[in-house]
C-alpha positions in Angstrom: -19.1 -38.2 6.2 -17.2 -37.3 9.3 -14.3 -35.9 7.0 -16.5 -33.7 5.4 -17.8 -32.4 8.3 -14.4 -31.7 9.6 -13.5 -30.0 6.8 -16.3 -27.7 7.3 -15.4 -27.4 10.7 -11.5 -26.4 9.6 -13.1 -24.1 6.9 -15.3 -21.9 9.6 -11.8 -21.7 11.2 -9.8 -20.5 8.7 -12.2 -18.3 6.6 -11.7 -14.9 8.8 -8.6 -15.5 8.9 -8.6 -15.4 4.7 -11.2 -12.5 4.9 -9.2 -10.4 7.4 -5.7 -11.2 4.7 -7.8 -9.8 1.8 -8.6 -6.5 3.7 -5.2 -6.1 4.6 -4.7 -6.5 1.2 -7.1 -3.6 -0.3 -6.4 -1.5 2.7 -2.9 -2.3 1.1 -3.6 -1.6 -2.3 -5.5 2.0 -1.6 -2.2 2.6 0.1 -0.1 1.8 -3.2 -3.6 3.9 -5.0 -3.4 6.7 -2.6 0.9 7.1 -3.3 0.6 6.8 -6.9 -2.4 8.8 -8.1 -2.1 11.6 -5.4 1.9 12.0 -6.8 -0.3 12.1 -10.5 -2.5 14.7 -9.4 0.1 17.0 -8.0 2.2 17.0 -11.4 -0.9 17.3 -13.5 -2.4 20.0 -10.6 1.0 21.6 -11.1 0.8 21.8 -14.8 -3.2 22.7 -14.5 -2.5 25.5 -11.9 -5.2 23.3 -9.5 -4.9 25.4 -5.9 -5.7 22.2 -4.2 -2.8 20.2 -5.3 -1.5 23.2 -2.4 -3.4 21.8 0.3 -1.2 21.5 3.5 -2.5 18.4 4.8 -2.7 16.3 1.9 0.8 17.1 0.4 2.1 16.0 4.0 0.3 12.9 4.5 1.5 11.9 0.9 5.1 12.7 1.5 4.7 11.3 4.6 3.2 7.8 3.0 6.2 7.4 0.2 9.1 8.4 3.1 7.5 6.1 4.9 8.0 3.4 2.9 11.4 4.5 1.3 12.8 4.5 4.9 11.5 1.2 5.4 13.1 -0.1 2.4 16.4 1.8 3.3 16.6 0.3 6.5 15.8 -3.4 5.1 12.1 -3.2 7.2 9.3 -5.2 5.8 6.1 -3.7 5.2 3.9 -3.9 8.1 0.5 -4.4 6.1 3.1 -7.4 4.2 3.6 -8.9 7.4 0.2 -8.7 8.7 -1.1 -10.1 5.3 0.9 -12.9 5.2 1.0 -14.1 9.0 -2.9 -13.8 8.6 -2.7 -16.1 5.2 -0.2 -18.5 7.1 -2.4 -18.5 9.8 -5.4 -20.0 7.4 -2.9 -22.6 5.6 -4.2 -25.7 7.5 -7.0 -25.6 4.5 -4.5 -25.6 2.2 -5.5 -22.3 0.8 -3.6 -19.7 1.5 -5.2 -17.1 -0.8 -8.6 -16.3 -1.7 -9.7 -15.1 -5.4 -9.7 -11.2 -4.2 -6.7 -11.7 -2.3 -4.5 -13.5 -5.5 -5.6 -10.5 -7.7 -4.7 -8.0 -5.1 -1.0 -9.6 -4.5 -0.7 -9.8 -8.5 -1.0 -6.5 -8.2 1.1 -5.7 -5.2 3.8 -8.1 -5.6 6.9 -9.2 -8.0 9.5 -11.1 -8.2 12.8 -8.8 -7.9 15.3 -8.1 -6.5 14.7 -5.9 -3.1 17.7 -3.2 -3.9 15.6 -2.3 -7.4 12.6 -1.6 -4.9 14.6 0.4 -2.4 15.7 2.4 -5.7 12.6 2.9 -7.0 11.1 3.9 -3.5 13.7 6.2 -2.9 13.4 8.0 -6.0 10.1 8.5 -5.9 10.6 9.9 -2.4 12.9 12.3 -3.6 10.8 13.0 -7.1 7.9 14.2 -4.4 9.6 16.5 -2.5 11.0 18.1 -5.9 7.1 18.8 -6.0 7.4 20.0 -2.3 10.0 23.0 -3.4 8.1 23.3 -7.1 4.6 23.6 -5.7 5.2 24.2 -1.7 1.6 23.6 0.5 0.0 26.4 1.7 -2.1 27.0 4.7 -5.6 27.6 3.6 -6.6 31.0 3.2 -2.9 31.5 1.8 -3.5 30.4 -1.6 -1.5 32.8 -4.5 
């Protein structure tokens, strides 16, 4: 009786710690969303003729968020929202359980099992592939729209 009730104890404990991992994790994954499917958008917007794909703002933030993350990988620097992730899951492995259901599909999709120079490849070159839309489709201010 008085195990269980520790282990309820232990569990109150380590739950927001799991709970804050799992946001991490989607606030992750939106991140991963955001790169992809804004890089989508701007081929097919270039195709299409969208003028929004032009938007200033968005096309810097979304070169900004792929540099950001192939200068991180060039420079051997682990992910911040990684690091916060994981020190939170450590943080909650006295249970035992170090991810929750949301938080094992989430890092299935986030994470695989290769080598860290084919990531810095592939982060690099898709770095470079959306600044090729930079010079192809260059931002405009708004009211500056041809």
């Amino acid at each position: 009786m008085i195990k269980k009730f520790l282990q309820k104890i232990n569990y109150l404990f380590i739950m927001p710690y799991l709970f804050l991992a799992d946001v991490i994790a989607i606030i992750h994954l939106g991140y991963v969303i955001y790169v992809i499917l804004g890089f989508i958008l701007i081929v097919v917007g270039i195709i299409l003729k969208w003028k929004w794909i032009r938007n200033l703002w968005f096309r810097i933030m979304h070169l900004a968020a792929i540099v950001g993350v192939a200068c991180e990988a060039l420079l051997g620097v682990n992910c911040p929202l990684t690091v916060l992730e994981f020190k939170l899951r450590y943080a909650s492995c006295l249970s035992g359980k170090k991810v929750s259901f949301i938080g094992n599909i989430i890092d299935s999709i986030l994470f695989y099992n290769a080598p860290m120079w084919l990531f810095t490849t592939i982060y690099t070159a898709f770095a470079i592939i959306v600044v090729i839309t930079f010079i192809i489709a260059p931002p405009t201010r708004k009211g500056r729209l041809d």
